[in-house]
Backbone as JSON Lines, residues from 0, in Angstrom:
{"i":0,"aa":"X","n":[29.3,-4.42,-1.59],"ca":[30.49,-5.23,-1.65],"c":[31.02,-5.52,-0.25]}
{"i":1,"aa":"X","n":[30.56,-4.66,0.45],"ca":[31.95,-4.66,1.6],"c":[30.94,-5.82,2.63]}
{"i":2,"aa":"X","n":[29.4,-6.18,2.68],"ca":[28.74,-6.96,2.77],"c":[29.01,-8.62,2.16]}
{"i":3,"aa":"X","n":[29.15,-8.58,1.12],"ca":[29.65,-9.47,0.75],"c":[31.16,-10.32,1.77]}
{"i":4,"aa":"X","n":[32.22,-8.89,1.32],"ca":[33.57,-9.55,1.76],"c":[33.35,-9.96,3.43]}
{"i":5,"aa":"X","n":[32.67,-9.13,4.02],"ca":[32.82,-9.53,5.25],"c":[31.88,-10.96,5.69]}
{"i":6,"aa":"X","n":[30.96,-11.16,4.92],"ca":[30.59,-12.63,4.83],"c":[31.49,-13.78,4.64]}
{"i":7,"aa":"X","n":[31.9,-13.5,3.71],"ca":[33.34,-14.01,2.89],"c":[34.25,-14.49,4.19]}
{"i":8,"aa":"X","n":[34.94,-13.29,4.62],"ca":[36.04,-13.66,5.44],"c":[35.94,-14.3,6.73]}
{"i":9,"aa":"X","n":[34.17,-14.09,7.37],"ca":[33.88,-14.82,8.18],"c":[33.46,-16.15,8.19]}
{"i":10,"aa":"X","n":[33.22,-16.46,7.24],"ca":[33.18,-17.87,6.94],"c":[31.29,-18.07,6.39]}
{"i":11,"aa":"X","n":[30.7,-17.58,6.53],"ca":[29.66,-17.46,6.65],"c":[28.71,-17.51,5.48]}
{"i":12,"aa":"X","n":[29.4,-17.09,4.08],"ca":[28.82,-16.98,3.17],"c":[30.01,-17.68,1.87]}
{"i":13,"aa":"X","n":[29.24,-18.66,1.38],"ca":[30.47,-19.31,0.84],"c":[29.49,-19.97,-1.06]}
{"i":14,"aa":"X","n":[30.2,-19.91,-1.94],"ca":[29.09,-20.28,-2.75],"c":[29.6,-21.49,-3.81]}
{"i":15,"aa":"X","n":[29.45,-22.42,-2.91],"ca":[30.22,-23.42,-3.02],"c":[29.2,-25.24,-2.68]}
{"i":16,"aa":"X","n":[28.2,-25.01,-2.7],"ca":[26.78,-26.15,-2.83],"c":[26.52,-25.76,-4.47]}
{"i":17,"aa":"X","n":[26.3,-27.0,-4.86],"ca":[25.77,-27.47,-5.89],"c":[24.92,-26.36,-6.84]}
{"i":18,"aa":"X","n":[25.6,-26.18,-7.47],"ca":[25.04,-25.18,-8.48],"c":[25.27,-23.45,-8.03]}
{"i":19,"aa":"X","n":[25.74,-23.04,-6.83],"ca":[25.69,-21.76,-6.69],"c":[27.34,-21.69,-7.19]}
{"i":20,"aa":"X","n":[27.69,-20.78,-7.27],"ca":[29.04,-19.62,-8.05],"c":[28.45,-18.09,-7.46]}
{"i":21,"aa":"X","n":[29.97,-17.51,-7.55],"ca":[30.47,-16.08,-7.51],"c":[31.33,-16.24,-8.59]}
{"i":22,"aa":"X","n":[30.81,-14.69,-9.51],"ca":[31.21,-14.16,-10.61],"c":[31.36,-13.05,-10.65]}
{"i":23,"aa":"X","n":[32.88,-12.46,-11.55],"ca":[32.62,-11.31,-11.33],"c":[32.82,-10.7,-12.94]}
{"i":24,"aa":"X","n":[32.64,-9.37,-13.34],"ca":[33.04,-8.66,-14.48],"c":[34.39,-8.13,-14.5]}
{"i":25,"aa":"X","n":[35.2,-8.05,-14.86],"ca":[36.44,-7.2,-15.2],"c":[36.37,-6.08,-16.36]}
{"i":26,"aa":"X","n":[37.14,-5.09,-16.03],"ca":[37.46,-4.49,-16.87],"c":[39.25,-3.98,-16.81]}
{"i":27,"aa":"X","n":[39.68,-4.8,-17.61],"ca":[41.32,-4.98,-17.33],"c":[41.39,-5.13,-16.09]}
{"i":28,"aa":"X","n":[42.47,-4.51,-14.63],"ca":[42.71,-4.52,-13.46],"c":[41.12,-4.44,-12.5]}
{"i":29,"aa":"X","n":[40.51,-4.08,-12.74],"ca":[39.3,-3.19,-11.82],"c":[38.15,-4.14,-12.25]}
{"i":30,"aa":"X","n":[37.55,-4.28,-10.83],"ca":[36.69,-5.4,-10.73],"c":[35.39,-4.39,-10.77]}
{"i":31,"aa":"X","n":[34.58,-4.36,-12.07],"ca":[33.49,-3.86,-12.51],"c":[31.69,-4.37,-11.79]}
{"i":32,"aa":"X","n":[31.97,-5.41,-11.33],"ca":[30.45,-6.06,-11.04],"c":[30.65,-7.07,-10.28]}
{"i":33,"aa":"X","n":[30.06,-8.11,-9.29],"ca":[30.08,-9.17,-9.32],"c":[28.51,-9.18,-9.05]}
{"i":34,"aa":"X","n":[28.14,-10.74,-8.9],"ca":[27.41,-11.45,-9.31],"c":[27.14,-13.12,-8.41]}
{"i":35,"aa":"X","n":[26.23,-13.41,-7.76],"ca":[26.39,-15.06,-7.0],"c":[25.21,-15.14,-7.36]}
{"i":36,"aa":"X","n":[24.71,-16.7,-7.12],"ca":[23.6,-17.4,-7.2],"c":[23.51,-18.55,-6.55]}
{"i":37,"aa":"X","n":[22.98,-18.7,-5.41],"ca":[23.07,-19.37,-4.58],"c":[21.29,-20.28,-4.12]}
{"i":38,"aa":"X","n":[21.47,-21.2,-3.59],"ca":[20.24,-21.86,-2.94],"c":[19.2,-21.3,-2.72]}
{"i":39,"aa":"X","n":[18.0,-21.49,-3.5],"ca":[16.24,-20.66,-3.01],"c":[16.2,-21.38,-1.47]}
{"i":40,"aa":"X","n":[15.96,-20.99,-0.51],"ca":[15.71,-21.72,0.53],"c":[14.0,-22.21,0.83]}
{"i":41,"aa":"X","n":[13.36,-20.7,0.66],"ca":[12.22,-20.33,0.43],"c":[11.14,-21.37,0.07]}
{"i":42,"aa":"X","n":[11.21,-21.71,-1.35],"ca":[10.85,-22.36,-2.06],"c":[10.88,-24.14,-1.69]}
{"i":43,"aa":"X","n":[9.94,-24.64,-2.36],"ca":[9.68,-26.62,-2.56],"c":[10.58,-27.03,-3.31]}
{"i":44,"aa":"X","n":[10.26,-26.22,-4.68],"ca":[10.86,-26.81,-5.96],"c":[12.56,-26.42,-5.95]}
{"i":45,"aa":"X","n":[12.93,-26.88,-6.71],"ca":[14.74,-26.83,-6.93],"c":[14.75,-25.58,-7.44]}
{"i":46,"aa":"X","n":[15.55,-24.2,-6.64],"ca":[15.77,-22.9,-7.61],"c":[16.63,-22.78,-6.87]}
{"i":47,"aa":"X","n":[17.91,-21.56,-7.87],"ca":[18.37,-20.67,-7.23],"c":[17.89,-19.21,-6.71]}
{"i":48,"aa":"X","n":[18.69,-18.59,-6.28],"ca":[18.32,-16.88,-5.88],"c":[19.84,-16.23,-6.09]}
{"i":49,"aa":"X","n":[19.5,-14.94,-7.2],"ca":[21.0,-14.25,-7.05],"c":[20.76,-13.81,-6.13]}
{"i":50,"aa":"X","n":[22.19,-13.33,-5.9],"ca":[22.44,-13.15,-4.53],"c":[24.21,-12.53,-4.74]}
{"i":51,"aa":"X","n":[23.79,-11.41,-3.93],"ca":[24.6,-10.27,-4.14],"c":[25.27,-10.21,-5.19]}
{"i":52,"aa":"X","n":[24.69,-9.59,-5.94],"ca":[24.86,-8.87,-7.2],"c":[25.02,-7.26,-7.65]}
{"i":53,"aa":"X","n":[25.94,-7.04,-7.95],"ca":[26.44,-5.76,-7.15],"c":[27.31,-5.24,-8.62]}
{"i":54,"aa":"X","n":[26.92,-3.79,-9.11],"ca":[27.63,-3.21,-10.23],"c":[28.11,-1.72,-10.07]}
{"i":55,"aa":"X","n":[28.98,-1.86,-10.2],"ca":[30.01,-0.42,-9.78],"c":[28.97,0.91,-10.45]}
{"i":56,"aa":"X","n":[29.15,1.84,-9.87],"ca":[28.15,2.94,-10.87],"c":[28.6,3.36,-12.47]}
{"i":57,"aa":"X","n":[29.89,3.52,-12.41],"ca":[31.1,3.8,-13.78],"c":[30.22,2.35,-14.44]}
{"i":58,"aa":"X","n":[29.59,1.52,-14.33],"ca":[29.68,0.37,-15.29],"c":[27.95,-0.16,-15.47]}
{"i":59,"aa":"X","n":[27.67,0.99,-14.78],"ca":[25.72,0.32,-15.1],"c":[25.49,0.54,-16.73]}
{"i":60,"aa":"X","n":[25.74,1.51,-17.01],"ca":[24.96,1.77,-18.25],"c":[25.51,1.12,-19.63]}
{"i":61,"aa":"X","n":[27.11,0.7,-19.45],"ca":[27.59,0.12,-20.71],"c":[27.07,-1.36,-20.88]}
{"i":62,"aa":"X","n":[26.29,-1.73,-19.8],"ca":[25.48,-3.21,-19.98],"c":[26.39,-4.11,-19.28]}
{"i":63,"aa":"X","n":[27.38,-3.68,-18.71],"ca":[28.17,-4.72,-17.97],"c":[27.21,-5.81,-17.09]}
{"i":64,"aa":"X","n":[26.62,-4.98,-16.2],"ca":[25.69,-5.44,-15.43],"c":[24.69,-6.22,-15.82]}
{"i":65,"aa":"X","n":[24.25,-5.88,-16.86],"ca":[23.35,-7.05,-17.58],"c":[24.03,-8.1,-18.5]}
{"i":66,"aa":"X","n":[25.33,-7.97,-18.82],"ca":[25.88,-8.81,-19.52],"c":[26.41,-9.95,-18.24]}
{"i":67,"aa":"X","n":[26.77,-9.73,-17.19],"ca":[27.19,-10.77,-16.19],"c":[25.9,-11.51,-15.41]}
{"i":68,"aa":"X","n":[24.43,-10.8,-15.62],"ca":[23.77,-11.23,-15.56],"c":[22.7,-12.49,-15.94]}
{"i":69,"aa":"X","n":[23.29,-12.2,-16.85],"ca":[22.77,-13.17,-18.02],"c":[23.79,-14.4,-18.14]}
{"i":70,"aa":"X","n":[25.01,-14.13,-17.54],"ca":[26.31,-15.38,-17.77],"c":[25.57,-15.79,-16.52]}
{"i":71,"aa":"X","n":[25.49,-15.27,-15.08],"ca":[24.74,-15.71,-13.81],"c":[23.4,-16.56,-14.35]}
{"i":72,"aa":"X","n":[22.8,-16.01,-14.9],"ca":[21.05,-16.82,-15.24],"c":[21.42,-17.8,-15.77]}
{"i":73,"aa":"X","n":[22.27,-17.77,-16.56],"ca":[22.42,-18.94,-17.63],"c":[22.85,-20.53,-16.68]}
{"i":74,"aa":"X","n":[24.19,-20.06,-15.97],"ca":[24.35,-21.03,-15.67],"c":[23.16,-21.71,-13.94]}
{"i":75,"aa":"X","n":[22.55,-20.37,-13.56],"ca":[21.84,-20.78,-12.44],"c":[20.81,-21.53,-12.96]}
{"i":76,"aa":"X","n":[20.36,-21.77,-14.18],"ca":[19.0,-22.65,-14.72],"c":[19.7,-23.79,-15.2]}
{"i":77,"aa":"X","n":[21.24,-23.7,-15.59],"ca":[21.31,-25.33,-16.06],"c":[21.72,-26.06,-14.82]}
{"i":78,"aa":"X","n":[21.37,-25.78,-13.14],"ca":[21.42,-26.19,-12.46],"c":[20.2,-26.48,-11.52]}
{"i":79,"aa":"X","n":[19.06,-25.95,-12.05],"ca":[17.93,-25.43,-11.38],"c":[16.54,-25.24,-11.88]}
{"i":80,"aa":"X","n":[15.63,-25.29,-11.99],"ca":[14.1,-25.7,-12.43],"c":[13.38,-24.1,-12.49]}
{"i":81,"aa":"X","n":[14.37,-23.18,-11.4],"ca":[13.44,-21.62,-10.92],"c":[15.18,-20.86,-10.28]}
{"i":82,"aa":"X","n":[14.52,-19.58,-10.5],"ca":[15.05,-18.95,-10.38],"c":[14.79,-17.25,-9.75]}
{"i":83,"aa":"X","n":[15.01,-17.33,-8.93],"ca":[14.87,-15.91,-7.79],"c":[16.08,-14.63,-7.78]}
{"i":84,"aa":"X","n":[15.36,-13.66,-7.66],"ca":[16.09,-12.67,-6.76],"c":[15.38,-11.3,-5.88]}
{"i":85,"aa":"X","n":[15.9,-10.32,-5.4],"ca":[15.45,-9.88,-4.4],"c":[15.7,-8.74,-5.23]}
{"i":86,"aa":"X","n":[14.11,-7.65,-5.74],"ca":[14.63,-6.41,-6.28],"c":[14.48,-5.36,-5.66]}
{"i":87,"aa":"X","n":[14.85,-5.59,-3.87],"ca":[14.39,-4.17,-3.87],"c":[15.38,-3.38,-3.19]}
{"i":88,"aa":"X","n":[16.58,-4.0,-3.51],"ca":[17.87,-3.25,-3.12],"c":[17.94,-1.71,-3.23]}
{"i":89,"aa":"X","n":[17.22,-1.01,-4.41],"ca":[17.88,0.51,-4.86],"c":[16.56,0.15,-5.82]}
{"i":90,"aa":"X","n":[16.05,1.65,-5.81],"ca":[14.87,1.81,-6.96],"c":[15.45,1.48,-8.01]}
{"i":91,"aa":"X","n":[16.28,1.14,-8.88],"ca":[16.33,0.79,-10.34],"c":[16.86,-0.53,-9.89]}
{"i":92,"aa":"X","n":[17.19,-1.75,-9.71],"ca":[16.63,-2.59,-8.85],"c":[15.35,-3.57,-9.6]}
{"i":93,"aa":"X","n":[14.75,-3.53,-9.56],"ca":[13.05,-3.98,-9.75],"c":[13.33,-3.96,-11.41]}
{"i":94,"aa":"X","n":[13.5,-2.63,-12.1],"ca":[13.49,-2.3,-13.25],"c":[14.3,-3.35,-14.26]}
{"i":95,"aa":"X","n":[15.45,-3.18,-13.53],"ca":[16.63,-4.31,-14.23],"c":[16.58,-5.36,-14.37]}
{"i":96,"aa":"X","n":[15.39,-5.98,-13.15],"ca":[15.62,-7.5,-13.05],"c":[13.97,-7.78,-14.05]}
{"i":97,"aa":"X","n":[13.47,-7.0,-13.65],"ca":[12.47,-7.33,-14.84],"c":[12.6,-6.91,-16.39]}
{"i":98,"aa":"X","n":[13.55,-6.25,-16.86],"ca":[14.43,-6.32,-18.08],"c":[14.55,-7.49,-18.61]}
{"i":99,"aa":"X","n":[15.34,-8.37,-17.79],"ca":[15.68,-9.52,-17.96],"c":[15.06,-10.68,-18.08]}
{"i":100,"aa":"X","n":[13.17,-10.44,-17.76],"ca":[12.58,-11.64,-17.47],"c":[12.14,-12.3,-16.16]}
{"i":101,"aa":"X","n":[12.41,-11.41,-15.23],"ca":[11.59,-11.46,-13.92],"c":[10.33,-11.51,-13.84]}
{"i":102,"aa":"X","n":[9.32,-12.04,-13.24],"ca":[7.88,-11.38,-12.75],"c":[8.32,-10.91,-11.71]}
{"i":103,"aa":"X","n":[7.68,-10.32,-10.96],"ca":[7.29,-9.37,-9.99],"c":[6.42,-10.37,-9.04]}
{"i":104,"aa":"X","n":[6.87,-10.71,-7.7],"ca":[5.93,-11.22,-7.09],"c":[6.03,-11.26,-5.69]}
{"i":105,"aa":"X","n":[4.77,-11.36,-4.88],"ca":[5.01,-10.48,-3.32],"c":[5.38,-11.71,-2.65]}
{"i":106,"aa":"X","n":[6.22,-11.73,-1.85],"ca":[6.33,-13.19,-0.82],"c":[6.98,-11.98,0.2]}
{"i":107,"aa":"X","n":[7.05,-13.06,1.94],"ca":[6.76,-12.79,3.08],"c":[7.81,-13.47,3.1]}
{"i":108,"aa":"X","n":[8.72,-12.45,4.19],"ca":[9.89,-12.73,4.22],"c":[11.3,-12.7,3.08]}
């Protein structure tokens, strides 16, 4: 998170081009998860890439995290042809995103 905000406040990271959003989960007052999807750069074809996606520990297992995930996917494909992300933040990581319908695949850089 604190990656995020300091992107944020520097101006630097903004998700605000065509089709990317920042989302977050609530649970009453307390901000449970968030969630962005922003520009594949990488790539030819039109995709996004989440991008910082981030779930409090109190909130992995009740599915929060996969439930804001899936609001993220949803709307990153009705903007987009493909869809990316980066699993190798934290060993469970990889696991989650291929839950969801990931392949697994090696790229450089």
């Amino acid at each position: 998170m604190s990656t995020l905000i300091a992107a944020w406040d520097a101006g630097e990271q903004r998700f605000d081009l065509v089709g990317a959003a920042l989302f977050a989960a609530m649970d009453g007052d307390v901000l449970a998860a968030v969630g962005g999807v922003k520009r594949e750069t990488a790539l030819a074809e039109s995709a996004l890439r989440m991008h910082r996606f981030c779930v409090h520990p109190m909130y992995r297992r009740p599915g929060m995290g996969r439930d804001l995930a899936q609001t993220v996917m949803d709307h990153a494909l009705s903007h987009a042809s493909g869809l990316t992300c980066n699993a190798r933040a934290t060993p469970l990581a990889a696991p989650f995103w291929e839950a969801l319908g990931f392949l697994k695949a090696e790229a450089d850089g």
